[in-house]
N, C-alpha and C positions, 0 to 999 in steps of 0.2 A: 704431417698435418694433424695436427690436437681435432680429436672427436669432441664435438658437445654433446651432451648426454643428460638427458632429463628424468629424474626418478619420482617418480608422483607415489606418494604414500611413504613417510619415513617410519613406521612401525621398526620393530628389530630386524626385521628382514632387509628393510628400506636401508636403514642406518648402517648397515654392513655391507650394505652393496655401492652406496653410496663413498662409504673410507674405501674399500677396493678400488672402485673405479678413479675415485682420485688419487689415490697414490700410486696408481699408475699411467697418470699423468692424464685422464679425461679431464674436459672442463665438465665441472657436474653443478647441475642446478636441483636444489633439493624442494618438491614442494608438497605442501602438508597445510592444512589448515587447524594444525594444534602448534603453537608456537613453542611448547616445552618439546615436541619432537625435532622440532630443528633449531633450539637452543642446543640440542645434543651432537648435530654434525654442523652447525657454521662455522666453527675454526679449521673445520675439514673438508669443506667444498668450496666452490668456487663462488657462489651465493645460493641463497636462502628464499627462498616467496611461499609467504604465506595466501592462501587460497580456497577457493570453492572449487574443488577441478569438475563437477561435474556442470561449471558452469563455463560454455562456449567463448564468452567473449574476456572474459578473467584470462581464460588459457591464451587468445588469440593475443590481449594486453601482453605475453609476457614473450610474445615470439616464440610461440610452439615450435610454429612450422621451418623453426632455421635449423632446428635440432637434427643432428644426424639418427638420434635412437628416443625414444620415450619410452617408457618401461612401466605400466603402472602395477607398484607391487603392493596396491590395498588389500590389506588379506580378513580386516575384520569387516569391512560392509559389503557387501558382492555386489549390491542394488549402486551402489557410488561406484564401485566399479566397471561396473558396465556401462554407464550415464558418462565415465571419463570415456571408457574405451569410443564409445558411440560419438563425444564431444571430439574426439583427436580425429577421427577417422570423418567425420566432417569438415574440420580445418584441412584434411589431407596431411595431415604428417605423415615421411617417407615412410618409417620403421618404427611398429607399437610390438613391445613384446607386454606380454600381459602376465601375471601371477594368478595362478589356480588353485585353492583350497584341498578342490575336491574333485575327485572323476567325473560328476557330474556340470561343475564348473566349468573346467577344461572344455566339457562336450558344447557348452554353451557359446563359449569363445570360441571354438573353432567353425562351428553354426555362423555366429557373427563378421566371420570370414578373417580371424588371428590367427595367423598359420604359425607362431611362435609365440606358444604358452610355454611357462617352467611350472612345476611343481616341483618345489623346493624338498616339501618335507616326505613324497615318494619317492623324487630321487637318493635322499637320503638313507631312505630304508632299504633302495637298491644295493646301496654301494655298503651298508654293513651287511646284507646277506651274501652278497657277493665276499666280502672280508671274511665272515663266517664260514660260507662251505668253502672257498677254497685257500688250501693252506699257502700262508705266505703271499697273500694278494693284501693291499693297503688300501688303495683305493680305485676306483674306474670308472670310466664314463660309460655308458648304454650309448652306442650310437645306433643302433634295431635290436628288435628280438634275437638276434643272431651275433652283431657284431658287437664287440666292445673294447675298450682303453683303459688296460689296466698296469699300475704298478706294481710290481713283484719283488718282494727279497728276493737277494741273490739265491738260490742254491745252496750248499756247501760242497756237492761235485762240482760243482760250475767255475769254484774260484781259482783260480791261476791258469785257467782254460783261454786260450782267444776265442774271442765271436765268431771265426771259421769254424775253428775246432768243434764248439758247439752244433754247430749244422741245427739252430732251433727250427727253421722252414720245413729242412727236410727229417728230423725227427718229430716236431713236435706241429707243425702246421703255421706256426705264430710268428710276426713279422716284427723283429727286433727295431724299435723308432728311435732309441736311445739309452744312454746309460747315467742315472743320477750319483752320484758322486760325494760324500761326504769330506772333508779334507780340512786340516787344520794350516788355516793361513797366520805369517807372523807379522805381527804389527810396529811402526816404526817409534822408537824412540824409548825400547827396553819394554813394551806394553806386552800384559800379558795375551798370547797369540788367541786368536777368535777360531770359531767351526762355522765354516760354509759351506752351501748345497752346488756341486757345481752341474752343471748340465756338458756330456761330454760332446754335444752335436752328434749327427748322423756316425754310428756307428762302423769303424773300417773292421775289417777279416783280421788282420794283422791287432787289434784292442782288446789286450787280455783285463781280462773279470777280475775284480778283486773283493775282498769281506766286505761285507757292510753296503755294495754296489744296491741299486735299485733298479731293474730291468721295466723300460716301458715298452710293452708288446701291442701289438695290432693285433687282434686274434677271433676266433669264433668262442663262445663259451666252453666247448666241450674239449677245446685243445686246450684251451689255458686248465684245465679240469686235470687231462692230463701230463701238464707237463708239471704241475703243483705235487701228481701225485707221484709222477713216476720219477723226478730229480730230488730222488732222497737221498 
C-alpha cells in the first residue's frame, strides 16, 4: 500500500526529502507558501499546495488528517513551526515528525509532546566524526549513546575469508546485518556494462568477503573502535 506523506516546508531540506520519498514510490504532497519553492519539486511529487500552514482550516481544506506521516521540515521560522506543529496536533494527525535547528528547539518539541524530532544538521556532524575517528567507517546511524549502524570497508585480512571464518561476534562483539556489494552488470544490445550496488541479504557462514565489499554491522561504538583498529 502507497504511504501518503506530507511535507510542510520545502526549503532545501524539504526539497530533498521530498524527491526521496517520492522516488521511492510515497505519494508526497509538497506544501510551502512561497510558490518558487515548489515550482522546484512539482514535476517531482505527486502535487503541490501552496499555503499558510500555520493556519488550521487551510491544513484541514487540504485533508491533513488522511495522511499517514506529516513531517514539518520549517527550519527558518521556528515561531511558524510550532503554530503548524500545534495546528496538526489539533486536527489530530496520526504521525508529525518535526525538524529542529537547534538543541534547544528539539527540547521545545519534545515539551510539546513530538516524540519524533530529526536534527538533520547534528546528525550529520555525527556520522563524519564517526567517518573521522574511526578508520574505514562510511557512514552510520546513532541508534543511542551506545548503539549504532554503521558501514564499514571491507578489511584487507577479511577478503577471501567467509563470514564463519571471520567469527566478527565472537572476536569483535559486532553483528554482521549484511554485505553491500559492488558488481559490474552487462547491458543488452552490445551497451557498455553499468556498476551496481547490490545488497547481498542476511548474511550465510558459508559467504566469502571480497575487495571493495561494504560490511553493515550492528555494534556498540567501542567494538566497531576495535575491530577498525585491530583488522589491519
Amino acid at each position: 500500500m502507497t504511504k501518503k506523506i506530507a511535507v510542510i516546508g520545502v526549503g532545501n531540506f524539504g526539497a530533498h526529502l521530498c524527491a526521496t520519498l517520492a522516488r521511492q514510490g510515497a505519494e508526497v504532497m509538497a506544501i510551502d507558501n512561497n510558490m518558487n519553492n515548489l515550482d522546484d519539486v512539482k514535476d517531482k511529487v505527486t502535487f503541490t499546495v501552496r499555503l499558510d500552514s500555520t493556519e488550521e482550516e487551510a491544513l484541514k481544506a487540504q485533508g491533513i488528517t488522511d495522511f499517514d506521516v506529516v513531517i514539518v521540515g520549517i527550519g527558518d521560522d521556528f515561531e511558524a513551526a510550532l503554530l503548524t506543529v500545534a495546528a496538526l496536533q489539533n486536527l489530530g494527525v496520526k504521525r508529525i515528525i518535526a525538524r529542529a535547528t537547534t538543541t534547544t528547539h528539539e527540547r521545545i518539541l519534545r515539551h510539546l509532546g513530538i516524540e519524533e524530532v530529526i536534527s538533520p544538521a547534528v546528525e550529520a556532524a555525527e556520522r563524519l566524526a564517526d567517518s573521522l575517528l574511526y578508520r574505514g567507517v562510511i557512514d552510520s546511524l546513532e541508534l543511542s549513546s551506545d548503539y549504532s549502524i554503521v558501514e564499514v570497508n571491507v578489511p584487507g585480512p577479511f577478503v577471501g575469508k567467509t563470514v564463519g571464518e571471520l567469527e566478527l561476534r565472537e572476536r569483535f562483539g559486532v553483528n554482521l546485518i549484511t554485505i553491500k556489494r559492488t558488481e559490474r552488470e552487462a547491458r543488452a544490445f552490445g551497451l557498455r556494462s553499468k556498476t551496481v550496488e547490490k545488497i547481498l541479504g542476511i548474511p550465510t557462514p558459508d559467504m566469502t568477503v571480497k575487495s571493495g565489499d561494504i560490511l553493515v554491522l550492528f555494534a556498540q561504538k567501542n567494538a566497531i573502535d576495535k575491530l577498525c583498529n585491530t583488522a589491519e
